[in-house]
C-alpha positions in Angstrom: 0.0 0.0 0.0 2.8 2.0 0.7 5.5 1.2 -1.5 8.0 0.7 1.3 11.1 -1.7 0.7 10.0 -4.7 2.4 13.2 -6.7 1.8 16.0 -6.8 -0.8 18.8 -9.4 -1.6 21.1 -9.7 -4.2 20.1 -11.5 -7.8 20.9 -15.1 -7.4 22.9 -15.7 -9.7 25.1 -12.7 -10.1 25.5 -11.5 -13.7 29.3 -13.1 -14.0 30.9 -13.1 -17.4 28.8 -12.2 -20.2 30.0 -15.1 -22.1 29.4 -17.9 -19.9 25.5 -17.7 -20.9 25.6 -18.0 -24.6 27.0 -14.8 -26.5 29.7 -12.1 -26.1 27.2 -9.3 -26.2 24.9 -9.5 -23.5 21.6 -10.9 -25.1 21.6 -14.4 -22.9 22.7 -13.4 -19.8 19.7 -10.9 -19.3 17.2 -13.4 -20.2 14.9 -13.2 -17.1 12.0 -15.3 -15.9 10.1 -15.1 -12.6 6.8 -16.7 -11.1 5.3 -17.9 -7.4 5.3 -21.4 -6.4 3.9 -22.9 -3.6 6.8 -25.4 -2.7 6.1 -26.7 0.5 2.2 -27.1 -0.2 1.2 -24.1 2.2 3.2 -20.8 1.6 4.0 -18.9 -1.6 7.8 -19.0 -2.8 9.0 -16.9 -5.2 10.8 -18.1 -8.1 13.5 -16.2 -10.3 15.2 -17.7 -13.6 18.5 -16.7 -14.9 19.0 -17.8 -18.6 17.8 -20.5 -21.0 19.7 -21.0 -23.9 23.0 -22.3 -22.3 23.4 -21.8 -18.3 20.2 -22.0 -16.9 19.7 -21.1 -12.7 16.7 -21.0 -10.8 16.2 -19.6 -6.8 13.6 -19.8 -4.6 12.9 -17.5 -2.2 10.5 -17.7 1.0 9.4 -14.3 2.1 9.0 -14.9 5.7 8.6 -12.9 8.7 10.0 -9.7 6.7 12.8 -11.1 4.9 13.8 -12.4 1.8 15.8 -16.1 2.7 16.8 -18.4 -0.4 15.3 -21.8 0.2 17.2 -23.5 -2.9 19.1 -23.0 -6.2 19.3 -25.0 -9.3 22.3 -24.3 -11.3 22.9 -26.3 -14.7 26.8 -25.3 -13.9 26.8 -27.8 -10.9 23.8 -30.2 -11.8 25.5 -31.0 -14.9 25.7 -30.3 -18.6 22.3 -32.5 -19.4 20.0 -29.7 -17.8 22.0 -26.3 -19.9 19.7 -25.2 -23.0 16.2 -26.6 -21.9 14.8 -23.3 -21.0 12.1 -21.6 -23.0 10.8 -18.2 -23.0 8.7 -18.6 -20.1 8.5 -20.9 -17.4 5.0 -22.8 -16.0 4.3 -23.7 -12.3 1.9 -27.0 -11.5 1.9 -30.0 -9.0 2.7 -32.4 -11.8 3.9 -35.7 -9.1 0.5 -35.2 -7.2 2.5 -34.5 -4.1 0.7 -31.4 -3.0 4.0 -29.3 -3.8 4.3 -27.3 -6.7 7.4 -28.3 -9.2 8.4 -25.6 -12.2 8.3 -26.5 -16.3 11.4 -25.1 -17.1 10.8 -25.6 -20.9 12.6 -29.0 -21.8 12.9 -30.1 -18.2 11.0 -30.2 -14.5 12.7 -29.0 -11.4 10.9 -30.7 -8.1 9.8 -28.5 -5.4 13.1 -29.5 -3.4 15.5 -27.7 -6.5 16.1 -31.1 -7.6 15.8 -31.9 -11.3 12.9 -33.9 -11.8 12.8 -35.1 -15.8 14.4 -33.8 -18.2 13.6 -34.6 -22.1 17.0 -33.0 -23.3 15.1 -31.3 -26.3 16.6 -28.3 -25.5 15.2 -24.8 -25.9 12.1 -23.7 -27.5 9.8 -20.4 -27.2 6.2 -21.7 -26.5 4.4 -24.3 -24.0 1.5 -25.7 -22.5 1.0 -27.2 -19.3 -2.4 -28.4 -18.0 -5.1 -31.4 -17.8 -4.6 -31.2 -21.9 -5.5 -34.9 -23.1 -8.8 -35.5 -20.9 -8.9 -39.2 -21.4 -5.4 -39.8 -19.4 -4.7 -39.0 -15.5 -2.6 -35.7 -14.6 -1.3 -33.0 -16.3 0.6 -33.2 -19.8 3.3 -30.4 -21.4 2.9 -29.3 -25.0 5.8 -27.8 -26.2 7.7 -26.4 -29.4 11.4 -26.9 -30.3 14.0 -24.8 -32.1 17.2 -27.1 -32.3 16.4 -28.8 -35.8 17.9 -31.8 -35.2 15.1 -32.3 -32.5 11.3 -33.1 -32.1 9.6 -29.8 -34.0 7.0 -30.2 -31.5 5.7 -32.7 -28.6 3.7 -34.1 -25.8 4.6 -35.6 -22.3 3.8 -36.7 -19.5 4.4 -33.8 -16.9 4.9 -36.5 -13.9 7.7 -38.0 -15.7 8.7 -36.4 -18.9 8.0 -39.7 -21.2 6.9 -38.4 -24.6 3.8 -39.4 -25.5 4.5 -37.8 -29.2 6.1 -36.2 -31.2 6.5 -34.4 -34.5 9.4 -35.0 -36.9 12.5 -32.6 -36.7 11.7 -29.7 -39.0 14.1 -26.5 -38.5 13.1 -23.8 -35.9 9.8 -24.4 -34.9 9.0 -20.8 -33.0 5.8 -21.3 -32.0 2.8 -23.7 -31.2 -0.5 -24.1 -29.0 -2.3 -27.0 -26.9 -6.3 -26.6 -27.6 -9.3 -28.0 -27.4 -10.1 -27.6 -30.9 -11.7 -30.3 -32.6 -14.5 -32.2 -31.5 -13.9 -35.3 -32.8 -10.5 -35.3 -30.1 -11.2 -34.5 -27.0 -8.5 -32.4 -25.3 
């Protein structure tokens, strides 16, 4: 109401060298993603992305009792070289294990609500996706997503639990964009 400084902290991560997320010129490393997740089931968490196209990191933050304290990070750096690139342009938050805590889509791969990776389809980077009760006649949620690395999927569907593909289209180039609807009655979902 006010617009008093509740709490600050310094971004997690730190901007570092320029290069080390993708180019020389400062287009990846300011590549910025943010959203609230609540990862112990009861309390919001705030969630802040660094990167997607190479180095990808992820903190969570708990505002509690007036401060800003980081409850985890996920770095690709340290978690290995399976989980850089599989950022997209945004980043979804859902309960996709049924566990009552909620993980975060992270384009190509799920981080659990503990900042451990969850699945990972190593597809790599793309700009659009879908997550959500998308194919009706199966239990849980599904991601739709879009793929620009042509020697990957163009496009395809998984199970959000576990990341198993449930299918896919056939590599075709840089496939920018693409949308999960209910469009057709004749297919439900």
């Amino acid at each position: 109401q006010t617009g008093v400084i509740r709490s600050t902290v310094n971004y997690d991560p730190a901007r570092g060298t320029v290069s080390a997320w993708g180019d020389s010129y400062g287009n990846r490393v300011d590549r910025f993603l943010g959203g609230i997740a609540y990862l112990d089931g009861q309390r919001p968490s705030l969630i802040m992305s660094r990167g997607y196209y190479t180095r990808g990191v992820i903190a969570a933050w708990d505002f509690r009792n007036g401060s800003l304290t980081k409850r985890w990070t996920f770095d690709s750096d340290v978690s290995g070289s399976q989980y850089a690139g599989q950022g997209n342009h945004s980043l979804s938050i859902a309960d996709v294990d049924q566990d009552g805590k909620d993980e975060i889509i992270f384009g190509a791969m799920t981080i659990n609500d503990n900042g451990q990776p969850l699945w990972n389809t190593r597809n790599g980077h793309g700009d659009a996706m879908h997550v959500g009760d998308l194919d009706p006649s199966r239990a849980g949620l599904e991601v739709y997503k879009v793929s620009e690395d042509a020697s990957k999927p163009s496009s395809w569907f998984a199970d959000a639990r576990t990341g198993q593909i449930l299918w896919q289209t056939a590599a075709g180039g840089d496939n920018g964009r693409g949308v999960s609807g209910d469009i057709w009655a004749g297919s439900p979902g």
